[in-house]
C-alpha atoms as one frame of an Amber mdcrd trajectory, in Angstrom:
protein
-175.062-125.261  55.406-171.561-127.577  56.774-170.897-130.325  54.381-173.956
-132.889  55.064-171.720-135.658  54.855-171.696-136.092  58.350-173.863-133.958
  61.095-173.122-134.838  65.026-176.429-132.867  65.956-178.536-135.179  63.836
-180.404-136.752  66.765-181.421-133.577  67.968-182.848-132.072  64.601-186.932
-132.616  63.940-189.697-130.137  63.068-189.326-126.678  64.796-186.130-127.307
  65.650-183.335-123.597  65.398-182.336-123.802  61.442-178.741-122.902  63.055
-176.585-124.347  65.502-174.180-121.549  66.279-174.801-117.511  65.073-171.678
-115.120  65.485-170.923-111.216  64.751-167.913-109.594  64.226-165.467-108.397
  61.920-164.071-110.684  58.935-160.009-109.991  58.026-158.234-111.062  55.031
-155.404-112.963  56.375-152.155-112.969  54.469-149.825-115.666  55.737-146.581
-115.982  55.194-144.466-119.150  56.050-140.617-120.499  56.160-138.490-117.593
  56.832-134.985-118.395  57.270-134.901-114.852  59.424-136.816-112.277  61.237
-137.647-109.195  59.153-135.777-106.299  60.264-135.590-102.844  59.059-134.317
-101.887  55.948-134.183-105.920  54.589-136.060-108.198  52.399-136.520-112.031
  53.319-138.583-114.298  50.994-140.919-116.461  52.034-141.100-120.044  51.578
-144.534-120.277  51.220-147.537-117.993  51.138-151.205-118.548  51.824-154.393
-116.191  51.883-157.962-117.235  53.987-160.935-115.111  55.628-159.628-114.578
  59.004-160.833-112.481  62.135-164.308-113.924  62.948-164.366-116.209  59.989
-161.686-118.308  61.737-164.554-119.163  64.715-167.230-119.427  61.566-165.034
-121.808  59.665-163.984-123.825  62.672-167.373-124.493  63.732-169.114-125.169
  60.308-166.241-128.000  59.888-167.422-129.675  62.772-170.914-130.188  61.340
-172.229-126.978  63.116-174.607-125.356  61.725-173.299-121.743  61.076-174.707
-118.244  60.361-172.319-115.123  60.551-173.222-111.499  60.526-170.097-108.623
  59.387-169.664-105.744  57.464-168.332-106.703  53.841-166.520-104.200  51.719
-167.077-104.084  47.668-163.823-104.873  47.017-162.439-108.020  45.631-160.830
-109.343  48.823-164.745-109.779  50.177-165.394-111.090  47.338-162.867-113.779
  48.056-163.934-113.803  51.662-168.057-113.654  50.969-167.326-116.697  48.646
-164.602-118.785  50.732-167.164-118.429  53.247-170.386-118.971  51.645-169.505
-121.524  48.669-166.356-123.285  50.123-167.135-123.473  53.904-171.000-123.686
  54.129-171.464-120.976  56.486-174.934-118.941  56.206-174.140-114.962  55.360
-177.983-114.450  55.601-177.274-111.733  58.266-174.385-110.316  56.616-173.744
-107.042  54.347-171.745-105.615  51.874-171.234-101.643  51.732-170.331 -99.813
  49.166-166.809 -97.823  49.156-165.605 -99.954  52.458-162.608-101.878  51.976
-161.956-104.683  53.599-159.670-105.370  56.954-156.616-107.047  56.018-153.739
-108.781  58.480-150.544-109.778  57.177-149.300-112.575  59.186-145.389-113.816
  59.166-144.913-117.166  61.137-141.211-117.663  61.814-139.488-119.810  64.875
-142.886-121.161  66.289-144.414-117.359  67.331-145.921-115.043  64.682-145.945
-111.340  64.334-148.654-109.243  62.542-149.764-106.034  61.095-153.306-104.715
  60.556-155.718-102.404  58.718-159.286-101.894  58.961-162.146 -99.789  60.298
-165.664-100.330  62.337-168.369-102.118  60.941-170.500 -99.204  58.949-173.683
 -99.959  61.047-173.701-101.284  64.469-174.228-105.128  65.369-177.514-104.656
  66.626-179.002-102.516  63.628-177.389-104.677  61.098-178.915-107.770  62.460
-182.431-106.990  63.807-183.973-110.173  64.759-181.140-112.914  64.728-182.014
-116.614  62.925-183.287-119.112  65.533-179.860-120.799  66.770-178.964-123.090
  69.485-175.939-120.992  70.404-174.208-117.615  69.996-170.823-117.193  70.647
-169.865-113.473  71.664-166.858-111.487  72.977-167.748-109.521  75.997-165.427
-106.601  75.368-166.759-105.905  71.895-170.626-105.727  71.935-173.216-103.832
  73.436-173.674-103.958  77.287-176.040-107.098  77.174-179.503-107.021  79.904
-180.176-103.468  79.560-184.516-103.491  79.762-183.962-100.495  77.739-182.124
-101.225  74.542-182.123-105.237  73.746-179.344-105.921  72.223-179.101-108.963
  69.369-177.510-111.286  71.872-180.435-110.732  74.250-183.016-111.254  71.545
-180.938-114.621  70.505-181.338-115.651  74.547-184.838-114.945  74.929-185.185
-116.430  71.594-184.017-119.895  73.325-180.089-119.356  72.652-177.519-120.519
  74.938-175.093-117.800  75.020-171.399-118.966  75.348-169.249-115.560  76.286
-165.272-114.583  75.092-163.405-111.650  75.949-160.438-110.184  74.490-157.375
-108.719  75.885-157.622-105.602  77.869-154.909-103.484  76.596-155.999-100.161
  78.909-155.005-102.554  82.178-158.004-101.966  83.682-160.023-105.430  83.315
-163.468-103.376  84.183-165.629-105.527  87.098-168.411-104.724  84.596-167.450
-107.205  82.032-167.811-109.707  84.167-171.286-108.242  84.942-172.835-109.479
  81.989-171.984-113.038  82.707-175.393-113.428  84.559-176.699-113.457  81.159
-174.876-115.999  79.330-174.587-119.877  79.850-170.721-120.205  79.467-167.586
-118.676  79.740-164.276-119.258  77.957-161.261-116.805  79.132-157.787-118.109
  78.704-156.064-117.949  82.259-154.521-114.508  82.212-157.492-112.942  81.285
-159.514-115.402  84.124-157.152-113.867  86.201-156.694-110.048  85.517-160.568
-109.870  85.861-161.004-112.005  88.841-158.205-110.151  90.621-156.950-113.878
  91.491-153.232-115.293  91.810-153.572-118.724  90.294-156.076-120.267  86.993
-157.902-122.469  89.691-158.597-119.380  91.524-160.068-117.728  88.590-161.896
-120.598  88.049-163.575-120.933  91.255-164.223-117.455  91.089-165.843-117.316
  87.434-168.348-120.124  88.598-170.097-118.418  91.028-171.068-116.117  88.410
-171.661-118.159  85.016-173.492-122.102  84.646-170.629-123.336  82.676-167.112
-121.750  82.625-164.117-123.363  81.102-159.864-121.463  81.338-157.645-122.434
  78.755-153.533-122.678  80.057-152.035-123.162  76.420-149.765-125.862  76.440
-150.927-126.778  80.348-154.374-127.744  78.598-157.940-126.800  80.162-159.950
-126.959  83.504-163.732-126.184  83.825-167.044-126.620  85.974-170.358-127.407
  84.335-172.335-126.011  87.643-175.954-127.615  85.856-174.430-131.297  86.020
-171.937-130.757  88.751-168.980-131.584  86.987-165.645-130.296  87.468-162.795
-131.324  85.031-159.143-130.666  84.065-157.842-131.827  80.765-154.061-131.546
  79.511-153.129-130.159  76.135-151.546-132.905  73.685-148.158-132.966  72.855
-147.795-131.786  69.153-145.137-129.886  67.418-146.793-126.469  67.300-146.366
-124.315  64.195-149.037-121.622  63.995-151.682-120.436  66.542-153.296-118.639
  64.975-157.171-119.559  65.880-156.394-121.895  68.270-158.639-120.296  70.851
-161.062-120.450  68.222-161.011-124.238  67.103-160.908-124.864  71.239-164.309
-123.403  71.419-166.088-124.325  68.456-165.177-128.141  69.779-165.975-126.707
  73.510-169.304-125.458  72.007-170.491-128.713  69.923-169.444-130.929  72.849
-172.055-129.051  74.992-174.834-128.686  72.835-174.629-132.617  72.134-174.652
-132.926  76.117-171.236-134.863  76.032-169.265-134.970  79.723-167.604-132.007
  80.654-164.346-133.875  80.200-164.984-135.047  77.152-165.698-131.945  75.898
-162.588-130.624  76.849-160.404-133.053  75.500-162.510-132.663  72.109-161.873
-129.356  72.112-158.108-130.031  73.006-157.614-132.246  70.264-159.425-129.457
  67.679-156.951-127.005  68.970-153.712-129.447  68.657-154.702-130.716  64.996
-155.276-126.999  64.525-151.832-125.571  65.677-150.308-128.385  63.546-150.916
-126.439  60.279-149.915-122.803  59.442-152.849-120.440  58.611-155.849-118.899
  61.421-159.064-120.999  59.303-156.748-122.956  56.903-155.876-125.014  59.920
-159.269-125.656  61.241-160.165-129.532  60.969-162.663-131.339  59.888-164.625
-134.455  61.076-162.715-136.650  58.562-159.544-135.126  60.054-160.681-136.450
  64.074-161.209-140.000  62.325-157.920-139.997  60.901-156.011-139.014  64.239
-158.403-141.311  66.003-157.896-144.286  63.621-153.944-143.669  64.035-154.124
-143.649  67.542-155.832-146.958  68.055-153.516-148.417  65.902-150.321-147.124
  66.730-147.951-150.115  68.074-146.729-147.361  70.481-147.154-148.902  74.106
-146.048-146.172  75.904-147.502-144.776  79.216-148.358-141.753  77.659-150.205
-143.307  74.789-152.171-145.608  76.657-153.404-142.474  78.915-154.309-140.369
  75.744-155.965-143.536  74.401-158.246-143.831  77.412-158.969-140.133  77.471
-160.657-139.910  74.084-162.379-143.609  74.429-165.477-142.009  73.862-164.761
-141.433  70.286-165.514-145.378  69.973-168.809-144.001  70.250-168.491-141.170
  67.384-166.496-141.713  64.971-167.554-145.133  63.362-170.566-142.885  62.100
-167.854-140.738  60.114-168.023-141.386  56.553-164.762-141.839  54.909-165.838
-138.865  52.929-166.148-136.377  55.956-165.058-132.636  55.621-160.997-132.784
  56.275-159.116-129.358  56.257-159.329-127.535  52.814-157.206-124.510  51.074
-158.394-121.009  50.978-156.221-118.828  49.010-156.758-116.351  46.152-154.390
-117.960  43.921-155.245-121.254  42.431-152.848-122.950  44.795-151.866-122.556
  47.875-148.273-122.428  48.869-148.633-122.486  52.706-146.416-125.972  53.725
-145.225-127.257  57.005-141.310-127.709  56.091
C-alpha cells in the first residue's frame, strides 16, 4: 500500500469499495543511470561519470509514480531470480508500497536491464531483455478489483474480442475505467486498428506525434478532435508546449501549458503526466485542473535525473506549492501560474508535513545521482 500518510482518494473509500486504485502490466527494467559527463561517449573512449544511480524502471516508473501520489497500486511482470529483481521486487514492494500480488518470479530468467547516460539535456540508452515467460493474460487470471488500469495499446492483447477476454476486459467489466497509452510505431504503419480498441477504454493519452501519425491529421488539435469522437476522455501531450484535452462526459475542453523548469532528465515524464492525469480523474477534479496537476508532476519530475527516482511525492507538490505562494516574485508570469493551480488551496493544507517526497533507489547504499 502508498505511504498512508496522506491518501487524496480518502473520501471515496468505504465498505466494498476496489482494494486498488490503479492495476498495470508490463515489463520491469533495471535502470542504470549515469549522470555529469563532461562528453559524449564515442568509440574507442572512456568518460567517467559524475554520478551514478540504479532504480526499477520500465513499468515500475508508471507503478512508482502513481503509488507516490497516494494511489493505490498493484503491478503484474515477469521477475527473474536474479539479484537485480531482487533489488527491483523489494524497491518496489518494501520501499514504494506498490502491491506485487499479481506478479511472478521465474526461475533461470534474468532480468531486463537499460543503461541510461544523460548528457547535454537528451539521454541515450542501451537495452537487454526478453518477453515475459507467460503471457499477460495467463499470468494474471482474474485482476484485483481496481478503479483504473492503465494499458499501452500496442503491447497487449486485441481488447473486445467475445472470444478470448483479455485481463483488461475482465478489469472493465469488473467496474475499471480503462485509461489507454500507445507506444511508438517504429514499422511506420500506425495500424487504424489500434485505434479500434479505443471504444473500449475511458481515456486516451498519446503524445502529439503519435495523435497524429494515427489520426492521419496535420496539426495536435486535429488529432484531438479526431481522437474524441472515438474515446470519453482523451488528453495529447506537446512536451514543452504543455497539454490539451476533452472530457466528452462533462463537456469540457481544456489546454494547459507546460511550466518553465530547467529540464535535466525525461526519463518517465510521460509517466508522472499520467499517473497525475489519472488521480485527477478518478477524484473528479476539472479537466483543467487535472492537466495542470499532471503538468506540474511531469515538471518536478524532469527536474531530477533518474526514470522513478524523479517521481514526486505529495510532500514534494506542498513544497512547490508553499514556494509559490510565497515567492515575492510579482511577475506576469507568476501571477498566471499562481491562478492556474489555485485549486491546490483546496488540497494541500490536508498534506501532512510528513507526506511521501521523492526517495533514492539504488543498489549501493548511496546514491550518487546529483543535479550539478
Amino acid at each position: 500500500m502508498p505511504d498512508p500518510t496522506y491518501d487524496p482518494l480518502a473520501g471515496l473509500r468505504g465498505p466494498g469499495t476496489p482494494d486498488f486504485d490503479v492495476f498495470l502490466w508490463g515489463a520491469v527494467f533495471l535502470d542504470i543511470i549515469f549522470t555529469g559527463l563532461p562528453d559524449r561517449p564515442t568509440g574507442g573512449t572512456e568518460v567517467w561519470a559524475e554520478g551514478m544511480g540504479s532504480s526499477p524502471g520500465g513499468i515500475a516508473n508508471l507503478a512508482i509514480a502513481a503509488s507516490r501520489l497516494g494511489l493505490r497500486t498493484s503491478l503484474a511482470a515477469a521477475f527473474g531470480d536474479d539479484d537485480y529483481a531482487d533489488f527491483c521486487w523489494r524497491t518496489l514492494s518494501e520501499q514504494e508500497h506498490v502491491d506485487l500480488g499479481k506478479a511472478r518470479r521465474f526461475e533461470k530468467w534474468h532480468s531486463a536491464v537499460t543503461m541510461s547516460v544523460a548528457y547535454d539535456g537528451d539521454r541515450s540508452m542501451v537495452t537487454h531483455g526478453h518477453p515475459s515467460p507467460v503471457p499477460a493474460t495467463e499470468m494474471i487470471g482474474q485482476p484485483p478489483r481496481t478503479r483504473a488500469v492503465i494499458v499501452d495499446l500496442s503491447d497487449i492483447e486485441p481488447l473486445g474480442d467475445p472470444e478470448q477476454a483479455t485481463w483488461v476486459d475482465l478489469a472493465r467489466d469488473d467496474g475499471a475505467q480503462v485509461f489507454a497509452d500507445v507506444g511508438w510505431d517504429a514499422t511506420g504503419t500506425w495500424s487504424p486498428r489500434v485505434l479500434d480498441q479505443l471504444e473500449h477504454c475511458n481515456a486516451f493519452m498519446p503524445n502529439d506525434g503519435e495523435a497524429m501519425a494515427y489520426t492521419r491529421t496535420e496539426s495536435p488539435q486535429d488529432a484531438l478532435y479526431a481522437l474524441a469522437d472515438r474515446v470519453p476522455l482523451v488528453v495529447v501531450t506537446s512536451g514543452a508546449e504543455g497539454a490539451m484535452g476533452i472530457d466528452a462526459l462533462t463537456g469540457e475542453e481544456a489546454r494547459v501549458p507546460a511550466l518553465r523548469v530547467p529540464a535535466l532528465d525525461p526519463t518517465g515524464a510521460g509517466d508522472v503526466f499520467g499517473a497525475g492525469l489519472v488521480l485527477g480523474t478518478l477524484a473528479g477534479w476539472a479537466l483543467a485542473d487535472r492537466l495542470a496537476f499532471a503538468a506540474l508532476c511531469s515538471a518536478l519530475a524532469v527536474q531530477q535525473f533518474g526514470g522513478s527516482l524523479a517521481a514526486p511525492g505529495w510532500g514534494d507538490i506542498a513544497d512547490w506549492w508553499h514556494d509559490l505562494r510565497t515567492t515575492d516574485d510579482r511577475s506576469s508570469l507568476t501571477r498566471s501560474v499562481r491562478r492556474r493551480y489555485e485549486f491546490l488551496d483546496d488540497i494541500v493544507p490536508s498534506v501532512p508535513v510528513s507526506a511521501v517526497r521523492r526517495a533514492v533507489a539504488t543498489i549501493a547504499r548511496n546514491a550518487d545521482v546529483t543535479n550539478n
